[in-house]
N, C-alpha and C positions, 0 to 999 in steps of 0.2 A: 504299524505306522500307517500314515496316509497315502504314501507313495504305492504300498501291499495293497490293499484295500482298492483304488484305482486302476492299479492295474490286473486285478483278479472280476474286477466289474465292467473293466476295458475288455478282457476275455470272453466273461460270459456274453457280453452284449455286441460284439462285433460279427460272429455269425448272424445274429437276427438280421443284419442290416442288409447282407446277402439273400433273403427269403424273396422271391418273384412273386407270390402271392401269400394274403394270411391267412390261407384256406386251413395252412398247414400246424398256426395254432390252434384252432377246435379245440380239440383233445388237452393240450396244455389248457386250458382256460376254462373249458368244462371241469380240468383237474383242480384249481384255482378257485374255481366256485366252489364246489365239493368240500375243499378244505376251510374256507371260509365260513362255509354255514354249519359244518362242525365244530372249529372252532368258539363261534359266536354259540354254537346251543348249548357248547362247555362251559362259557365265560356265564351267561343266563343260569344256565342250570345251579353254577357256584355259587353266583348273587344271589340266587331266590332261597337256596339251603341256608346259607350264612347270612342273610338281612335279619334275625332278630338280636344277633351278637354283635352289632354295630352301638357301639357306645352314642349314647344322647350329647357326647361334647364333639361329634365330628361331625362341622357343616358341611352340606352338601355342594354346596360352591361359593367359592369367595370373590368375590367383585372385578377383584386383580388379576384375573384368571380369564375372565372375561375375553380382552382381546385376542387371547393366544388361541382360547377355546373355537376364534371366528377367524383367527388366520389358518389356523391347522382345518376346520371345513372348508372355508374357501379353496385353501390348495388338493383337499383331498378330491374336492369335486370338479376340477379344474380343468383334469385328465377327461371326461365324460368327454367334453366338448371336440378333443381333438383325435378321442377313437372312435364315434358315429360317424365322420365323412370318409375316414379310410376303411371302414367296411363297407359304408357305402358303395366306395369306389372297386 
């Protein structure tokens, strides 16, 4: 349910809020990269294998898809802005 879910992300994230400085993610976040650009050379790697089994009736994008495609970057990138001044700091 929602109230699980809440409260098991109320857990994980209520220690962070205690850290005196963010020296002490490094290591989580170098981890984070790591797993990311793994991830992404798996996803690439499976696209470039399987693009000639992609049937001629599936369009690449549909119009209606559109706005979501710019709200889902908009938010992804959103975050940038407000983790450079707290490293900063």
């Amino acid at each position: 349910s929602g109230t699980f879910y809440t409260l098991v992300a109320t857990v994980a994230v209520v220690p962070l809020l205690y850290l005196k400085s963010i020296k002490l993610l490094v290591i989580p976040a170098i981890l984070a990269d790591v797993i990311i650009v793994f991830g992404l050379i798996v996803i690439f790697t499976y696209d470039f294998i399987r693009i000639d089994k992609v049937h001629e009736s599936v369009s690449a994008a549909k119009w209606a898809g559109l706005p979501l495609f710019f709200g889902i970057a908009v938010f992804a990138f959103e975050g940038i802005n407000m983790i450079l001044p707290v490293e900063q700091s």
